[in-house]
Legacy VTK file of the C-alpha trace (Angstrom):
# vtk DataFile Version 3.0
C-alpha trace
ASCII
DATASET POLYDATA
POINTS 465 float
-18.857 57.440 24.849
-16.137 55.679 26.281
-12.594 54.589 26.935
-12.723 51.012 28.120
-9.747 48.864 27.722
-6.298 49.110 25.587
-7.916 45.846 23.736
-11.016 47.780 22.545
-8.977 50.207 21.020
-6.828 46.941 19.312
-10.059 45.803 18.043
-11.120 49.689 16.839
-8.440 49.395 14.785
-9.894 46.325 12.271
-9.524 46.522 8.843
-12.988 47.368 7.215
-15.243 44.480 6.265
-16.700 45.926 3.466
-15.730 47.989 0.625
-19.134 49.732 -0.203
-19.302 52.924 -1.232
-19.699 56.290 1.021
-22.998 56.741 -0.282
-24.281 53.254 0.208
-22.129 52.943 3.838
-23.580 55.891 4.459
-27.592 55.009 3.846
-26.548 51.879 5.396
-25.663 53.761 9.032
-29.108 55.263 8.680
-31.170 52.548 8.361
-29.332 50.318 10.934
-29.813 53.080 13.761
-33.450 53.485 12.378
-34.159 49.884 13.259
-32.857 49.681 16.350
-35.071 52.742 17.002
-38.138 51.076 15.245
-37.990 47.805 17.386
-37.737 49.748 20.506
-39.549 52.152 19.902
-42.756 50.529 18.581
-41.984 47.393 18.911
-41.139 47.400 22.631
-38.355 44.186 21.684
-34.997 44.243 24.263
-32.586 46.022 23.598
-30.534 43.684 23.845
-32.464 41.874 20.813
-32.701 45.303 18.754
-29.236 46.234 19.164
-28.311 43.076 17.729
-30.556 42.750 14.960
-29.833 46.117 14.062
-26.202 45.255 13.978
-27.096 42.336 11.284
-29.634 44.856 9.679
-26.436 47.320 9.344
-24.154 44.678 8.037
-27.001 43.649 5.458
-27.591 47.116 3.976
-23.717 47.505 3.757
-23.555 44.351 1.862
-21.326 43.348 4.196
-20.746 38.800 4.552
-23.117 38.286 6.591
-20.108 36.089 8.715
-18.102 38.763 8.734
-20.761 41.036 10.726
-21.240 38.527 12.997
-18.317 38.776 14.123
-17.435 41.808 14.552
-20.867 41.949 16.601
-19.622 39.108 18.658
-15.962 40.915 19.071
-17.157 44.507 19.830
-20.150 42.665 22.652
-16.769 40.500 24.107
-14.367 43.686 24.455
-17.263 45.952 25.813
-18.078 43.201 28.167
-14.592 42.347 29.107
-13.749 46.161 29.195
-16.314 47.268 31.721
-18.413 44.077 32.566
-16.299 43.112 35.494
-16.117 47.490 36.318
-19.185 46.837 36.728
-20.075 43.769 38.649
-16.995 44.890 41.443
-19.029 48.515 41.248
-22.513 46.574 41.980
-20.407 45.096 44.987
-18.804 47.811 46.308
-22.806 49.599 45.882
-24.379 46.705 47.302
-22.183 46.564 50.516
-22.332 50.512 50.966
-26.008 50.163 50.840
-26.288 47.078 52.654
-24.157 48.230 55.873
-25.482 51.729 56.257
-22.347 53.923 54.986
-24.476 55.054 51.676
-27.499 56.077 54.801
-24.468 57.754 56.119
-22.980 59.985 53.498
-26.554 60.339 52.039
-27.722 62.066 55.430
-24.596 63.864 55.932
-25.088 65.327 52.540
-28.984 66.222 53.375
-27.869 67.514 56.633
-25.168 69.743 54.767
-26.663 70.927 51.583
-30.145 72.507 51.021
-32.209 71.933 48.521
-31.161 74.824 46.444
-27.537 73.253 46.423
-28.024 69.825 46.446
-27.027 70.030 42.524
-24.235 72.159 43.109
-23.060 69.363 45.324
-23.735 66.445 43.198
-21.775 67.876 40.475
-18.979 69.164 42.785
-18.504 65.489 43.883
-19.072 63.398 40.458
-16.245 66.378 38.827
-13.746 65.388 42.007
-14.558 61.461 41.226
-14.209 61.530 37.942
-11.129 63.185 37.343
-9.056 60.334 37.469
-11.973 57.586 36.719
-12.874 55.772 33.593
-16.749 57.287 33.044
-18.007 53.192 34.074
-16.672 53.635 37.050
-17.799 57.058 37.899
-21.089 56.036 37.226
-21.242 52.916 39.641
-19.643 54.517 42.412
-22.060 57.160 42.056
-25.278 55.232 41.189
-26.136 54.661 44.754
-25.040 57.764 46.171
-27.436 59.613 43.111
-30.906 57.513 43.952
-30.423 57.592 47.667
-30.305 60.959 47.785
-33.072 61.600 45.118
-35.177 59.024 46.610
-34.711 60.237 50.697
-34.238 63.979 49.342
-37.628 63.344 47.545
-36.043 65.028 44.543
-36.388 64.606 40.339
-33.882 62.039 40.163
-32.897 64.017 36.931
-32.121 67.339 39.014
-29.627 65.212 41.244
-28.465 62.497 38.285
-27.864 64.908 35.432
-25.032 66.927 37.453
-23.483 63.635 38.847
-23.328 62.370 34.677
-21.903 66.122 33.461
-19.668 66.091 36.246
-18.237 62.640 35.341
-18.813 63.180 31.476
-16.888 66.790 31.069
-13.831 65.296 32.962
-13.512 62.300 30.759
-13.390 64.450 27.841
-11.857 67.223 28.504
-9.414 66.928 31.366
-6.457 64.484 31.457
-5.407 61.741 32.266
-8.214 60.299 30.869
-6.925 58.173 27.901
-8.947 60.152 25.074
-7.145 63.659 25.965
-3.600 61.916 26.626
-3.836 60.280 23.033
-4.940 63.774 21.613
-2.217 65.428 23.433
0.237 62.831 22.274
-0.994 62.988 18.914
-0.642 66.904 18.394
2.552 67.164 20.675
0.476 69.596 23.152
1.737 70.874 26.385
0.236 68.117 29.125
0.322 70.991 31.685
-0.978 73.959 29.573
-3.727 71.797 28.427
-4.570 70.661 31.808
-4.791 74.218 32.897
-6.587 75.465 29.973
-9.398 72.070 30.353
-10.072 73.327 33.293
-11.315 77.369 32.297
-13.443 74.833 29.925
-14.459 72.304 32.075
-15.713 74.980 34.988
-18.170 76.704 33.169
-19.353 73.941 31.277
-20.251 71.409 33.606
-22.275 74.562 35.452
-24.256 74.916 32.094
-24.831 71.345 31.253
-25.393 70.289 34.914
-27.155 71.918 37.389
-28.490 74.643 35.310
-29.429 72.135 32.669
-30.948 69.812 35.157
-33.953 72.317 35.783
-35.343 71.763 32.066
-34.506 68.012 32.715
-36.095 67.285 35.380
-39.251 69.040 33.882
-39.116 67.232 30.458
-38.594 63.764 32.532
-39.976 63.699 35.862
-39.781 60.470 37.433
-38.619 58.699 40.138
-35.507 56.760 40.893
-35.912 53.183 39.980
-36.969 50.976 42.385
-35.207 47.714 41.610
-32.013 50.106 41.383
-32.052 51.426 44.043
-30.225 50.666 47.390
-32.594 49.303 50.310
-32.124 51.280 53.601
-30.400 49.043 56.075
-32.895 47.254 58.610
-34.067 48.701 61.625
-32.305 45.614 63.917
-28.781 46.765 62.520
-26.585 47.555 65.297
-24.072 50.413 64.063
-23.165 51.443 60.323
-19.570 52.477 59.455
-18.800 56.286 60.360
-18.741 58.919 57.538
-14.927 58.915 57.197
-14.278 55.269 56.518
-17.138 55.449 54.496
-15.787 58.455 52.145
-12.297 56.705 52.296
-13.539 53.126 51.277
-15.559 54.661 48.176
-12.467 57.178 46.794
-9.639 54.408 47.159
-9.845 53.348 44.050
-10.300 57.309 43.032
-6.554 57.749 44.815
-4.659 54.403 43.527
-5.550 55.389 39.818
-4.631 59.350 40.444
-1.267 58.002 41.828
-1.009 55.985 38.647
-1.599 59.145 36.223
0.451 61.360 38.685
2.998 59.142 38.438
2.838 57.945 34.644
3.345 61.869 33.647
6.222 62.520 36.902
8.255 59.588 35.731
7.379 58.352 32.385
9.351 55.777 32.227
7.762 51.871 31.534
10.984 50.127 33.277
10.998 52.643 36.270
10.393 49.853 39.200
7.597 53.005 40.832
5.381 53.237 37.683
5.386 49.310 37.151
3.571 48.766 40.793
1.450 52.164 40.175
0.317 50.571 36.623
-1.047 47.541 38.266
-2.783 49.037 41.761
-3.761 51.773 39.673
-5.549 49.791 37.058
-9.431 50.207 36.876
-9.711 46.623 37.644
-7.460 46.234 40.346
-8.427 49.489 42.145
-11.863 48.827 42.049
-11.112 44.766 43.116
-9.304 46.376 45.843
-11.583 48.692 47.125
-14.224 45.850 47.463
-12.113 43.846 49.486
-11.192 46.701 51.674
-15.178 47.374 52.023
-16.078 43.820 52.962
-14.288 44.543 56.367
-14.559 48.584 56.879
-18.160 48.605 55.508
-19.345 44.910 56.227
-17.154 43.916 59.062
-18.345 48.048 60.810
-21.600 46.721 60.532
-21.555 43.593 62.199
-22.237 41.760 58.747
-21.217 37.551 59.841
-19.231 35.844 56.533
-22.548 34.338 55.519
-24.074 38.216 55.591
-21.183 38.962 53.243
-21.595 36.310 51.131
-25.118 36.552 50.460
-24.893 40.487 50.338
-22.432 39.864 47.220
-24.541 37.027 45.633
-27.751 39.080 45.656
-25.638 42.627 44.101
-24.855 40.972 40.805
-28.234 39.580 39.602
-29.888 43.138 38.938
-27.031 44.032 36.407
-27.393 40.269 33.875
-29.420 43.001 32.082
-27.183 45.808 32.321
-24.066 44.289 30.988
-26.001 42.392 27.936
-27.139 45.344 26.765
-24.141 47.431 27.060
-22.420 44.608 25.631
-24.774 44.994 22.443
-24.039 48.468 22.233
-20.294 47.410 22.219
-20.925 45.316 19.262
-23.234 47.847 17.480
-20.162 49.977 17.805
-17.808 47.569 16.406
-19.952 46.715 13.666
-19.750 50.315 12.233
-16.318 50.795 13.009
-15.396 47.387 11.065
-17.514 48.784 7.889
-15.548 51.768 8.029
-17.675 54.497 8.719
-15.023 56.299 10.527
-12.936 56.105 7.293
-15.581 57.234 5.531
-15.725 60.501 7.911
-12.479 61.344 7.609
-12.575 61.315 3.838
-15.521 63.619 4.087
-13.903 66.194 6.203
-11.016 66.432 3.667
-12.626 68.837 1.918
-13.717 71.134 4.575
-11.799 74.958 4.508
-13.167 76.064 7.456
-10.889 77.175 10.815
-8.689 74.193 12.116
-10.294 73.991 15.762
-13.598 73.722 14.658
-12.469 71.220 11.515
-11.446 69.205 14.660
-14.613 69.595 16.886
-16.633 68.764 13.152
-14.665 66.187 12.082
-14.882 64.237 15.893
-18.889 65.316 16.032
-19.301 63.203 13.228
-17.370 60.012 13.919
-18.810 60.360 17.222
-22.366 60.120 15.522
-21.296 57.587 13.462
-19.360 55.003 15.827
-20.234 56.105 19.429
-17.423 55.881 20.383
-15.521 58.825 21.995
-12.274 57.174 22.059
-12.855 56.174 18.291
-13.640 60.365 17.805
-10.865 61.300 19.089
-7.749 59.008 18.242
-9.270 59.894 14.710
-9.843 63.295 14.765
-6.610 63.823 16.665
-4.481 62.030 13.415
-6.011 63.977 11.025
-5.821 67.489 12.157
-2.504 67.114 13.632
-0.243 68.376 11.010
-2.530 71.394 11.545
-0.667 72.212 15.043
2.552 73.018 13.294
3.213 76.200 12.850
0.471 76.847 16.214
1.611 78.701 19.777
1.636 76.108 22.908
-1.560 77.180 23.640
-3.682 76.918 20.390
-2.045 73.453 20.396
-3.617 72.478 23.535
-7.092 74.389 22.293
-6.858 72.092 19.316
-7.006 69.449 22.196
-10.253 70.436 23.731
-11.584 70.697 20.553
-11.558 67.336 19.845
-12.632 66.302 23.089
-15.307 68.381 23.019
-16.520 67.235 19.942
-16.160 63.785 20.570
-18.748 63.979 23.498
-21.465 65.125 20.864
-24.868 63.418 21.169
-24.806 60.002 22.585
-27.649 57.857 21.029
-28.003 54.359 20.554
-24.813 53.122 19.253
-22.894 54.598 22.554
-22.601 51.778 25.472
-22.643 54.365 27.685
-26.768 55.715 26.387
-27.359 52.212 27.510
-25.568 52.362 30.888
-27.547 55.243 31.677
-30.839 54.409 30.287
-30.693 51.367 32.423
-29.082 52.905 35.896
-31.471 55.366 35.847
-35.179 53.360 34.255
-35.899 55.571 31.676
-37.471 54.975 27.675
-35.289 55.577 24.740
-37.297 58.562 24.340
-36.664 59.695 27.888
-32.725 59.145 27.449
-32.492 61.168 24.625
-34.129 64.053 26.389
-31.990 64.273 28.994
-28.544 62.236 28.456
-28.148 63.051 24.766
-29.037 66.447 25.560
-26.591 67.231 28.196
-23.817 65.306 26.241
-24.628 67.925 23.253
-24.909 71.030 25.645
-21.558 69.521 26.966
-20.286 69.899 23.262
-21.770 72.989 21.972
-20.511 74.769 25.087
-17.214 73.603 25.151
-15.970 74.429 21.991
-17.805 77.847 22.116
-15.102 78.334 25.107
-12.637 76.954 23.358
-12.884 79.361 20.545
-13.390 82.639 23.139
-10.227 81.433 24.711
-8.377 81.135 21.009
-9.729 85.099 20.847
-7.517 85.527 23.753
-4.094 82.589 23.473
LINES 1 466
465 0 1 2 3 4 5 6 7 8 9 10 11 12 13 14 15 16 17 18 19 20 21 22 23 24 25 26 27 28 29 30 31 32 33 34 35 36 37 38 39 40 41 42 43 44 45 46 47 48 49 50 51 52 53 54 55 56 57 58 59 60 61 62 63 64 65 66 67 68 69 70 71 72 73 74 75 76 77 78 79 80 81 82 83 84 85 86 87 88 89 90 91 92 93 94 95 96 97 98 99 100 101 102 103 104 105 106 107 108 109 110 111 112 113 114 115 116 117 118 119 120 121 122 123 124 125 126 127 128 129 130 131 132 133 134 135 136 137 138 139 140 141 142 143 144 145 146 147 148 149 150 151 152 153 154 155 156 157 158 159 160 161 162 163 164 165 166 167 168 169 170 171 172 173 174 175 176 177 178 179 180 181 182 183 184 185 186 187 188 189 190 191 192 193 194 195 196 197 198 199 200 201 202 203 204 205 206 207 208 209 210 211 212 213 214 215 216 217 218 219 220 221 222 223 224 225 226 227 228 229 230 231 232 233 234 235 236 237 238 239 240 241 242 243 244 245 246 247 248 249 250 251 252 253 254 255 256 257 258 259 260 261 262 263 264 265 266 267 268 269 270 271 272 273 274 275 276 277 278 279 280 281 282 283 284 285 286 287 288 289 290 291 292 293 294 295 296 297 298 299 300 301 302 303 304 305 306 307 308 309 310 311 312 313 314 315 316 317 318 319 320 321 322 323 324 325 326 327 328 329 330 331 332 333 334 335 336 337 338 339 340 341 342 343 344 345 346 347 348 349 350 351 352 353 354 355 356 357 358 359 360 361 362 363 364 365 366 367 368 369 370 371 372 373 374 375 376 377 378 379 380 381 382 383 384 385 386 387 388 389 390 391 392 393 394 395 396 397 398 399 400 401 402 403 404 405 406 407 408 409 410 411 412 413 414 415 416 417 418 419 420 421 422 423 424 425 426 427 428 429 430 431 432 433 434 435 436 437 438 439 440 441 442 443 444 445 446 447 448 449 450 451 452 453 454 455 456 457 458 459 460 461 462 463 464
């Protein structure tokens, strides 16, 4: 699923552990996801404790040293943790404290007061697609959390019909649109036009997100009706609570970090230059980390201080935020390692040696080829830094804008079905209290829908360019 730190993509990089065969590697994928599924499933073990017996199972079947898995386990669960652990823990803050002072009451009843029923959706995804431009999908998703299950909760509404618009919304821009880092490697790697490809995500991006949001929603929310999860979700504040921060500050306190990293990508393709003194300062206020770090800070006083929260208030309001996510982050961690485990065997290698012999059209060889490393490693980062080196002597020879379809191919493809190897199943599965079962039905669904639709506008538009 996701981008999470220049180190994770260092560590994506590791030379395989194992030199099994395709066939063998390939068996072995199978039967590592199927018993991660099995002790789930029927088992009902943590999935914490599945994903990392599965990861040992994997390593087993791939007659892989059993050292050797280990530690890639242990390296993929330490990136993934130190990639978007602390995103999420300053997230659960920043939640916390909107919830806790009344500002998420106060954009959640603006937004009742404002939208009806019919486009509550429409809305959702309108404001996840806006977020998520310039975000990493983490922190999309836990500025959004408590925004999503206050309104489905108050709204009385399927938290699917409100939660699966907010996810395409967040999910089409990080694969599709830069400057998310997936489509600035592809871009890079293919030597497309960052402007024309910008442009042309978008006529993608538009129709998509419609399709895999709030139309999609409607079978969603039928195929998994339930509520939003009580131990998730953000208590109203207290009836003896003075004043709440106005709607404004509010808004402005939750899309600060939204504006210092868009002034780092709007400024990192203006300038492009690593020793300008302008980009140096942008890099570091516009970092995930940073942004999000100072966003909290800013809150403690515009959403704590508005409220009339004392230091001890604050203090305890941050203490009791980060217990609810120890799960969370151990098994997104896990899924990290899962991740890491494959990519260290070398199934992505194995992939690409598959998809040598495929004569079929070069922008859906590209959508194939990252469909299947996505399946294989989920990771869409992985998908497309692959998929973008193999099929870019492919975009010589190509117009500007085929070059830039080739692109959004990729992207598209690497957002294919997110299961169980994907950190980002887990996020979701968690944020939002479903089964494995129920995940499947409605994340992995809208990621393929995502997919499928994308590159079927991708090729109408390569009709047209």
């Amino acid at each position: 699923m996701s981008s999470l730190s220049v180190e994770i993509l260092a560590a994506d990089a590791a030379e395989p552990i194992t030199s099994a065969g395709n066939a063998q590697l390939g068996i072995a994928v199978l039967a590592g996801i199927a018993v991660i599924v099995l002790l789930i499933t029927k088992f009902k073990l943590h999935a914490f404790l599945s994903l990392t017996i599965g990861s040992l199972a994997l390593g087993a079947f791939a007659a892989a040293p059993l050292a050797d898995t280990i530690k890639s386990f242990s390296t993929g669960l330490g990136n993934t943790v130190a990639g978007v652990g602390v995103l999420i823990a300053l997230g659960a803050i920043l939640g916390k404290l909107l919830a806790d002072s009344g500002g998420a009451d106060q954009i959640v009843d603006t937004i009742l007061a404002r939208a009806s029923r019919k486009t509550m959706p429409w809305a959702m995804v309108l404001i996840a697609s806006v977020i998520g431009l310039p975000l990493f999908f983490e922190v999309g998703i836990v500025l959004l959390i408590p925004v999503v299950l206050l309104v489905a909760k108050r709204g009385n509404y399927s938290l699917m019909r409100i939660g699966i618009p907010a996810l395409a919304g967040l999910s089409v821009m990080h694969g599709l649109i830069p400057p998310h880092p997936g489509p600035l490697v592809a871009i890079d790697a293919v030597g497309a036009n960052l402007g024309v490809t910008l442009a042309l995500g978008l006529l993608v991006a538009i129709p998509t997100v419609v399709i895999a949001g709030p139309l999609f929603s409607r079978y969603a929310a039928r195929w998994v009706d339930i509520p939003a999860p009580e131990r998730m979700i953000p208590t109203r504040p207290s009836e003896d609570l003075d004043r709440r921060p106005g709607f404004g500050v509010t808004v402005a306190t939750v899309l600060l970090p939204v504006v210092l990293m868009l002034v780092k990508a709007l400024v990192d393709i203006v300038v492009d230059d690593p020793d300008n003194a302008v980009q140096k300062v942008t890099d570091v206020i516009g970092s995930p980390l940073i942004a999000l770090l100072a966003a909290v800070i800013v809150a403690l006083f515009t959403l704590g201080r508005a409220a009339g929260f004392t230091r001890d208030r604050l203090a305890l309001t941050v203490d009791k935020s980060l217990g609810p996510i120890a799960g969370v982050l151990l098994i997104v961690g896990a899924g990290g390692g899962f991740k890491q485990t494959l990519i260290d065997l070398g199934v992505g290698q194995m992939i690409l040696d598959f998809s040598k012999s495929w004569a079929i059209p070069a922008l859906l060889l590209a959508w194939l080829i990252a469909v299947a490393i996505r399946l294989a490693t989920g990771s869409a980062t992985v998908a497309t830094i692959s998929a973008a080196g193999l099929v870019a002597p492919l975009a010589e020879g190509m117009s500007t804008g085929e070059v830039s379809l080739l692109v959004l191919a990729i992207g598209a493809g690497s957002l294919f079905f997110s299961h169980v190897n994907d950190a980002g199943f887990w996020l979701v599965k968690e944020y939002f209290g479903m089964n494995v079962v129920q995940t499947v039905k409605t994340w992995s669904v809208m990621e393929t829908i995502i997919s499928v639709v994308g590159i079927v506008f991708v090729l109408l538009l390569s009709l047209v360019i």
